[in-house]
C-alpha positions in Angstrom: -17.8 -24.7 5.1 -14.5 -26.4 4.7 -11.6 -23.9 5.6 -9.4 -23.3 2.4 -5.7 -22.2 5.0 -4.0 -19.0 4.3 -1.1 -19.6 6.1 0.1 -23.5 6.2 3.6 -23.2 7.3 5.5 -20.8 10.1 8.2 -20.2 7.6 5.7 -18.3 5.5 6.8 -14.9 7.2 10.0 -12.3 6.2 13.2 -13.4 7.3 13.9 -10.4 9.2 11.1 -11.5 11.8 13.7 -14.5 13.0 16.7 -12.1 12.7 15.2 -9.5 15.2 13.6 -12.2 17.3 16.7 -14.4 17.8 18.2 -11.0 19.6 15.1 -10.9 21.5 15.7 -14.4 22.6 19.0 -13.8 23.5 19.1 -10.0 25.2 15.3 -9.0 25.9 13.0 -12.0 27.2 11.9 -9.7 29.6 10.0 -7.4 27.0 6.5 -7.2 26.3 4.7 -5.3 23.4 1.4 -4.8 22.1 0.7 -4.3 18.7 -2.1 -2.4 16.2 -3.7 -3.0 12.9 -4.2 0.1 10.6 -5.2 0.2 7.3 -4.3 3.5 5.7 -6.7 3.4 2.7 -9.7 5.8 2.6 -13.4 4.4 3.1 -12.0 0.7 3.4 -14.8 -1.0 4.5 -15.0 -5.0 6.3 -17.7 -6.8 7.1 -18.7 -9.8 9.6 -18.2 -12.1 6.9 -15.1 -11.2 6.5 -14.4 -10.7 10.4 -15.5 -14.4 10.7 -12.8 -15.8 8.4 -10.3 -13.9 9.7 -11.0 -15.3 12.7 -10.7 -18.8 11.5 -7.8 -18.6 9.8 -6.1 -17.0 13.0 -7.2 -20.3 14.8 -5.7 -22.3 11.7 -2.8 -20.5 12.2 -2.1 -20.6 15.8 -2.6 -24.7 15.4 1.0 -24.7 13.4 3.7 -26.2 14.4 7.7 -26.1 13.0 8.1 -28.8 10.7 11.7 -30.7 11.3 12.5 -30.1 7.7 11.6 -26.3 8.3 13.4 -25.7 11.3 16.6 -28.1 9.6 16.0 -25.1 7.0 16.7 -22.3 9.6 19.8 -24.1 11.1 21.5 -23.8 7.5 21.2 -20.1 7.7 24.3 -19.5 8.6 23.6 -16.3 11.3 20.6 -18.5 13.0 21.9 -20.1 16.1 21.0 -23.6 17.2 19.6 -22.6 20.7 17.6 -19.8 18.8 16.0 -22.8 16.7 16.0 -25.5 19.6 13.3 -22.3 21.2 11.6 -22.2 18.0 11.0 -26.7 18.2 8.7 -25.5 21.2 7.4 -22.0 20.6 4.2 -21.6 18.5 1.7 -19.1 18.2 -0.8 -18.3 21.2 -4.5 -17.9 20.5 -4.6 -16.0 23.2 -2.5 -13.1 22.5 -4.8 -11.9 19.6 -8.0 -9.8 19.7 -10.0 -9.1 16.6 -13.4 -6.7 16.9 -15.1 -4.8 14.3 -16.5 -1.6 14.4 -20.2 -0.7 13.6 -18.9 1.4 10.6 -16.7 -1.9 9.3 -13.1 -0.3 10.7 -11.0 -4.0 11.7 -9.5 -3.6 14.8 -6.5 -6.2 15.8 -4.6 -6.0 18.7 -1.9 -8.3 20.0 -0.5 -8.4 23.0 1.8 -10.3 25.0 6.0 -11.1 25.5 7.6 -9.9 22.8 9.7 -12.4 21.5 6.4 -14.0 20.5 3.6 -11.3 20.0 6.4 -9.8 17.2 6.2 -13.0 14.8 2.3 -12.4 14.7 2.6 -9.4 12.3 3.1 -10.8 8.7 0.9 -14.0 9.7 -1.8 -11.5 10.5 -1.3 -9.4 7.1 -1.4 -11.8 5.1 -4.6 -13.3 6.5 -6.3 -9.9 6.4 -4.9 -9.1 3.1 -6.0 -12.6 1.6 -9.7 -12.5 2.7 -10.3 -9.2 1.6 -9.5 -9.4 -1.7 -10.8 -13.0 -2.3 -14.5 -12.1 -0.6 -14.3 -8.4 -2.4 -13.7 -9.3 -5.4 -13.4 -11.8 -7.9 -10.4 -13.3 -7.8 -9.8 -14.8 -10.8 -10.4 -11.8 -12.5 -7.6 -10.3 -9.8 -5.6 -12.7 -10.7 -5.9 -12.5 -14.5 -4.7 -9.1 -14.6 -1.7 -9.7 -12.4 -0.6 -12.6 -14.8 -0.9 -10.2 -17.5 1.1 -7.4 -15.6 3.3 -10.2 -14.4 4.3 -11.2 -18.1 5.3 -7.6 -19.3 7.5 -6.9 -16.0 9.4 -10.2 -16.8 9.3 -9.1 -20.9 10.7 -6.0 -19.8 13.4 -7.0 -17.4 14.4 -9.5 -20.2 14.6 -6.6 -22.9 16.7 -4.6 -21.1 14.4 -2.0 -19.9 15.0 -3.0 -16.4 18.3 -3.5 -15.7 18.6 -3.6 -11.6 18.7 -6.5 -8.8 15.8 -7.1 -6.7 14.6 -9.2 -3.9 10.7 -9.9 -3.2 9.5 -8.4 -0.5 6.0 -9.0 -0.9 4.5 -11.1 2.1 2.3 -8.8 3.6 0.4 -7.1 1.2 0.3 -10.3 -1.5 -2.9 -11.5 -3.2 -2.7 -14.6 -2.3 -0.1 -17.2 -0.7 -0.6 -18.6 -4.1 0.3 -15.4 -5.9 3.2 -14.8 -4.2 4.8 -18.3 -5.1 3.7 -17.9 -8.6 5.4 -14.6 -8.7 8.5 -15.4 -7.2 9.3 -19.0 -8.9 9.0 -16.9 -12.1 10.9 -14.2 -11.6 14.0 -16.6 -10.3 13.7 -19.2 -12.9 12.6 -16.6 -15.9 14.7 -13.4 -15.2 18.5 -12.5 -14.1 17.2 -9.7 -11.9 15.3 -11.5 -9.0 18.4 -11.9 -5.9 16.0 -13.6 -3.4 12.6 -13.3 -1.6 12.5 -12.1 1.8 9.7 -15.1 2.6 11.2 -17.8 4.0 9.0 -20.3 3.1 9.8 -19.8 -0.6 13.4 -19.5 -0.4 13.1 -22.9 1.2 10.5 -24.0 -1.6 12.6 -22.3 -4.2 16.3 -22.6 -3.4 16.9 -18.9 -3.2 18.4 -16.6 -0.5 15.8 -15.1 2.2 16.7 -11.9 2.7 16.5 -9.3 5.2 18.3 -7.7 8.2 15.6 -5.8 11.2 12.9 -3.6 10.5 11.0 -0.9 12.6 10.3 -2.3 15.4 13.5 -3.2 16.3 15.1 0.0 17.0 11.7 1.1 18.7 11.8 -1.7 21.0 14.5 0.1 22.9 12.3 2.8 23.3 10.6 0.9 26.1 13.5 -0.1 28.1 14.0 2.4 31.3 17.7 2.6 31.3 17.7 3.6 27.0 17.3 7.3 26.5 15.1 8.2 23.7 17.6 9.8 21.3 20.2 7.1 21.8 17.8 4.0 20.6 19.6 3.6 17.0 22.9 3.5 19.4 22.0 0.7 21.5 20.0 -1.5 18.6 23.1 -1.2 16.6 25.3 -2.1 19.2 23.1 -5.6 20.4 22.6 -6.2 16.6 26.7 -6.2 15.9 26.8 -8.0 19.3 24.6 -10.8 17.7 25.7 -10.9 14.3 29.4 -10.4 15.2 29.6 -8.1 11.7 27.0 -10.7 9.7 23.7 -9.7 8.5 24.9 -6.1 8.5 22.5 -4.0 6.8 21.1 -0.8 9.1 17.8 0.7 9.3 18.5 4.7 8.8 15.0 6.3 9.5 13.2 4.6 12.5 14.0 8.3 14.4 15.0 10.3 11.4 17.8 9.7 9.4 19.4 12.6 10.7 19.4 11.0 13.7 20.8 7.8 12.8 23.8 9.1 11.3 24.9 10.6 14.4 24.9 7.3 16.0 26.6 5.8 12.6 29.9 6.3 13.3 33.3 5.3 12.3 33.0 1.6 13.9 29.4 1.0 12.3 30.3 2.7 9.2 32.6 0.0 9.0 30.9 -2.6 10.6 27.3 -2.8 8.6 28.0 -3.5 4.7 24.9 -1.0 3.7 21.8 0.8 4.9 17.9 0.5 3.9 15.7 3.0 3.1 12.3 3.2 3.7 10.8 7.1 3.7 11.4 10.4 2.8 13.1 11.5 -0.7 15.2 8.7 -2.2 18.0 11.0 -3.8 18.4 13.3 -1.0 18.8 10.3 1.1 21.4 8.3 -1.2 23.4 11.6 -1.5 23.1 12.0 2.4 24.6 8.4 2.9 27.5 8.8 0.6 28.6 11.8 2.3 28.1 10.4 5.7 30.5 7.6 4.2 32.9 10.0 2.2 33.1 11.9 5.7 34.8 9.1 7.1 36.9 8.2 4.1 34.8 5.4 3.2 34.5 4.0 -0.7 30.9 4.3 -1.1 31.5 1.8 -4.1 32.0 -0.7 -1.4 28.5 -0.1 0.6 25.1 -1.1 -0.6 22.2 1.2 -0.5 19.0 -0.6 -0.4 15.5 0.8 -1.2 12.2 -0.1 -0.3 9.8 2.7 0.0 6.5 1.8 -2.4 8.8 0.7 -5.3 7.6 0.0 -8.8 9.9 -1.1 -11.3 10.1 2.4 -13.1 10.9 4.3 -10.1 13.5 1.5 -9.0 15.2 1.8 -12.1 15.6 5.2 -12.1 16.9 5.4 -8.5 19.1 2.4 -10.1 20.8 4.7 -12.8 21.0 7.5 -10.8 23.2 5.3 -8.0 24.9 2.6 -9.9 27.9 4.5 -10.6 27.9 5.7 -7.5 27.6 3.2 -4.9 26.2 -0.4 -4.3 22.4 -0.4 -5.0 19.9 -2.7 -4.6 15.7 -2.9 -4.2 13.6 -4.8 -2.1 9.8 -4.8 -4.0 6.6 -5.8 -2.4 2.9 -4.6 -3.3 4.2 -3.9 -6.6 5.6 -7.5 -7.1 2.8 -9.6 -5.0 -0.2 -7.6 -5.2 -0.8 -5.6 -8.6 -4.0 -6.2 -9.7 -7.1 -4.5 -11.4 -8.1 -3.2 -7.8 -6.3 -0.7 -5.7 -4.0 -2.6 -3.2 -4.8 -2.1 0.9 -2.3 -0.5 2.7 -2.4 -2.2 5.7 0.0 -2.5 8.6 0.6 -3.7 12.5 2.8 -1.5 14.3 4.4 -2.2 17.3 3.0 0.7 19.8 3.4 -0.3 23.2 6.9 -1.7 25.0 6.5 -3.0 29.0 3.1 -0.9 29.1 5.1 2.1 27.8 4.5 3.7 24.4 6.7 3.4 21.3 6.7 5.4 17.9 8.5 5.9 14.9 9.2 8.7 14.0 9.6 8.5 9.9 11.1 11.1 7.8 7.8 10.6 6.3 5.3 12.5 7.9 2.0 10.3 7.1 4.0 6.9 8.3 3.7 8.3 11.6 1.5 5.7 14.0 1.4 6.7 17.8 -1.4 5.8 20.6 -0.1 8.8 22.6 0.3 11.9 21.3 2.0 13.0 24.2 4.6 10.6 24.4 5.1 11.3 20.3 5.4 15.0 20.7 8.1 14.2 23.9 10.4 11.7 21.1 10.1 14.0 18.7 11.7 16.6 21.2 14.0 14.6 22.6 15.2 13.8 19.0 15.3 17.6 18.0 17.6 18.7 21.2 20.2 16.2 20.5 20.4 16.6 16.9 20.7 20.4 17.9 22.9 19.6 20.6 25.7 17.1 18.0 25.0 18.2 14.9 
């Protein structure tokens, strides 16, 4: 049977994987990480079928190649560097760096492993391959599809009547229905709404003459986690500090709750306050995490009018807008929306993701201020963070 690709460009990924792997290129070519699939849904079920297709598409994928055109895209970016892209002319994905099994009971296991400044870019390929064949060999997708149209046309009616009144980038890659979906979904909500700000995909900002967005996510401040010389509780610190060494003040929005937020905001001081134009959130109560951040702003005599708070944890468009009138008067605020946007169907989305759990053979967490986002291989070294994080916050606060 013919092979219908999934992926069919390298752009098709979130901006923020080229962002965190251009400082990679530059400060840490000695790191290597292994990564793990998890899909958090109960009784999620896949079969050989779908194992076999998968599989395929991986081998599709890792055939790809950066198109001149694409990688004349990434130089007009204005924070990606030309030896950054130059690397990206020869790098591609490697076969060998993935492992796929399947257990007896139909739990997918993917693993991949190898230097990170390539095994990194794997994740959102990977997602949206497992994402894709599950739902097209589960269901029926036109009948997936049908509903999101129709869910699709009263978001856009309602953001056009006023009921939805807030700015928002796509930020639905790797949990989308389809790679088809997800253009549908963006083209219309740039060319039929006031509200859409950009897509964090690549591919379609490229497609669509919109901005990508996106700064560094997880993994990123994690990473340090592996390197000998980086205490534990000081991670945020020394991510930060390579980041603004990068970036040189550009692309300047932080990543509070890798390690807590609580955490964070010890190591967000005067210069970063300063430095970084906003902060993402990603777990734990929205409000009392705005009202946190404006304090920790107010604390150092900082407008909070002039800083943009940007949330991303599970968003619909209801609870965005009410985190939107609750902030605006407040402070910056933006969303970034992804299942909700690229994947809301008739069927329960998957809640899948590949977390980075191993750095130079040594393990890595995050510690969320969301219990259940927790993912660790050692529970050990997770129990060791955790009090390394709680003596220094003990210690400084």
């Amino acid at each position: 049977m013919k092979l219908n690709p999934i992926v069919v460009s390298l752009l098709d990924t979130d901006l923020y994987k080229f962002n965190m792997d251009q400082v990679i290129f530059h400060k840490h070519t000695d790191l290597c990480g292994q990564y793990y699939f998890k899909c958090r849904n109960e009784g999620i079920v896949f079969t050989p079928e779908m194992v076999e297709e998968i599989i395929a598409q991986i081998d599709y994928l890792c055939a790809l190649r950066f198109r001149k055109e694409e990688l004349d895209y990434l130089r007009s970016i204005r924070f990606i560097k030309k030896d950054y892209v130059e690397f990206l002319r020869l790098w591609h994905p490697i076969r060998d760096y993935v492992k796929v099994d399947l257990s007896e009971k139909g739990e997918l296991s993917v693993v991949v492993d190898g230097p990170l400044f390539s095994a990194m870019q794997f994740e959102i390929y990977l997602l949206e391959i497992i994402n894709e064949v599950y739902f097209r060999m589960n269901y029926d997708y036109e009948t997936l599809r049908a509903s999101a149209q129709e869910k699709l046309n009263a978001k856009i009616k309602a953001m056009n009547d006023g009921t939805y009144t807030f700015k928002f980038a796509e930020f639905g890659c790797r949990r989308r229905l389809s790679r088809e979906w997800e253009d549908v979904v963006v083209r219309r909500f740039a060319a039929e709404t006031q509200n859409c700000v950009g897509t964090s995909n690549v591919f379609l900002a490229m497609k669509h003459n919109l901005t990508p967005i996106g700064t560094y996510a997880h993994e990123f401040v994690q990473m340090y986690q592996g390197i000998d010389s980086i205490p534990l509780a000081y991670t945020n610190y020394y991510a930060m500090k390579d980041w603004f060494g990068e970036y040189d003040g550009d692309n300047g929005t932080a990543l509070t709750d890798t390690i807590t937020t609580d955490l964070f905001l010890l190591d967000f001081n005067r210069s970063n306050v300063n430095n970084y134009s906003g902060v993402r959130h990603d777990s734990g109560d929205p409000y009392e995490w705005g009202e946190k951040i404006i304090n920790h702003y107010k604390k150092y005599g900082v407008d909070p009018k002039t800083k943009l708070l940007l949330f991303s944890d599970s968003l619909d468009f209801d609870r965005a807008q009410e985190l939107y009138d609750y902030f605006c008067n407040k402070t910056k605020v933006s969303f970034g929306i992804g299942t909700f946007v690229s994947n809301d169907t008739c069927e329960e989305p998957l809640n899948i993701v590949i977390k980075l759990q191993y750095v130079n053979d040594r393990p890595v967490a995050k510690l969320s201020d969301s219990p259940g986002k927790v993912m660790c291989k050692d529970e050990d070294y997770f129990k060791y963070l955790k009090s390394s994080v709680e003596f220094r916050l003990n210690r400084e606060k």
